[in-house]
N, C-alpha and C positions, 0 to 999 in steps of 0.2 A: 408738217401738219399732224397732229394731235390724231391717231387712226380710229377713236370715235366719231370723228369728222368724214374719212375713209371709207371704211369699211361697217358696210350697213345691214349684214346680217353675221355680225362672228360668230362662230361656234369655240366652245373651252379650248384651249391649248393652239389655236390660231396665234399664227407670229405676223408682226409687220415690221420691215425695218423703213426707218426714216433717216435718207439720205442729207435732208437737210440740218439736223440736229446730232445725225451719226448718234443715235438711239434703236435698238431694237425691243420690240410691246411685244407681250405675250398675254393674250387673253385670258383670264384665271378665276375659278371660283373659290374661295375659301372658304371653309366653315357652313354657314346658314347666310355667311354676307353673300348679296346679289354679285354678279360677274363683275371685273372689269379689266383692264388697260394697266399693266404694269411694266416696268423698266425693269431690261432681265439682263444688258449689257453692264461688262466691270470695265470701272474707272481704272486706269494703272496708278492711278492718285491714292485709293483706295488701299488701307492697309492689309486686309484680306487675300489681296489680289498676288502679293508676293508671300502668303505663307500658303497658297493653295500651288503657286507653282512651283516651290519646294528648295525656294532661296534662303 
C-alpha cells in the first residue's frame, strides 16, 4: 500500500518500506515543490546500479 495511505503525519526524510511491492519511500522536499513519497530503492535492471557498484 502506497505510504500516503499509511502514514498520516510524515515528517522530511521519514522512510517506509512496502513489503508487498519490495519498495522502499522516503518522504522528500525538493525545491519550493510541496513534500512527498518517493522511490529511493535500485532496480538491479537499472544500468546505474552496476556502474555505482564498480563492475
Amino acid at each position: 500500500m502506497h505510504p500516503s495511505k499509511v502514514v498520516k503525519d510524515p515528517k522530511i526524510n521519514d522512510t517506509y518500506y512496502d513489503p508487498d511491492v519490495d519498495k522502499l519511500y522516503q518522504y522528500v522536499k525538493i525545491g519550493d515543490f510541496p513534500p512527498e513519497w518517493v522511490v529511493t530503492n535500485i532496480d538491479e535492471d537499472d544500468d546505474y546500479y552496476y556502474a555505482s557498484m564498480g563492475y
